[in-house]
N, C-alpha and C positions, 0 to 999 in steps of 0.2 A: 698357964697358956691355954686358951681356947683350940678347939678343936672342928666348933661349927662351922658348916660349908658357908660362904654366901651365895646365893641363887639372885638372877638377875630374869626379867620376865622373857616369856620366847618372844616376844614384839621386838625387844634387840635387835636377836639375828647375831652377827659377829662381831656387832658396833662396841667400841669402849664407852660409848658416852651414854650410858645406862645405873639409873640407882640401882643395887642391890640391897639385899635384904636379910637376914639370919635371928636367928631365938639363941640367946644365951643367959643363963643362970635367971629363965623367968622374965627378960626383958626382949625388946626385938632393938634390934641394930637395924641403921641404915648408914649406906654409903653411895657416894658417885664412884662407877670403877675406874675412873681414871684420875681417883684424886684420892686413893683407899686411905689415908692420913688421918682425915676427917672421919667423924662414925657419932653418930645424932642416937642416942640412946631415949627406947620410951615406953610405956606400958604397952600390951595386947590392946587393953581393952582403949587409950587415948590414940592408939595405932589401926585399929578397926573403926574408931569414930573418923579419923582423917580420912580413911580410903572411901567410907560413905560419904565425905563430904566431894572427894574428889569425882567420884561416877556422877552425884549430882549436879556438880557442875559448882559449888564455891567458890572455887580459886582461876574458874576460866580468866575473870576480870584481871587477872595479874599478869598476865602475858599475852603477847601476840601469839595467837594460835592459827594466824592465816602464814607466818613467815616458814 
């Protein structure tokens, strides 16, 4: 059994409807905290390629970001 905390970003605040995040045995975990069941397992290094894609804006196109 895992031991790793998950940390969720301070943009939250108090809110449950936040991914979180954690490093276990070499890989990084992610979760929605109000759905902790699910857990998307991925490399650092495929995991630092996503979040570069996300600042630059890739995945705007897939959601409504004015709602």
């Amino acid at each position: 059994m895992t031991t790793a905390r998950w940390q969720k970003s301070s943009y939250c605040g108090a809110s449950n409807e936040c991914v979180e995040v954690r490093t276990v045995d070499g890989l990084v975990e992610l979760r929605e905290s109000d759905d902790g069941g699910v857990i998307v397992h991925t490399t650092p290094a495929k995991f630092a390629r996503f979040l570069e894609g996300v600042k630059a804006g890739e995945f705007d196109h897939h959601g409504d970001l004015t709602a």
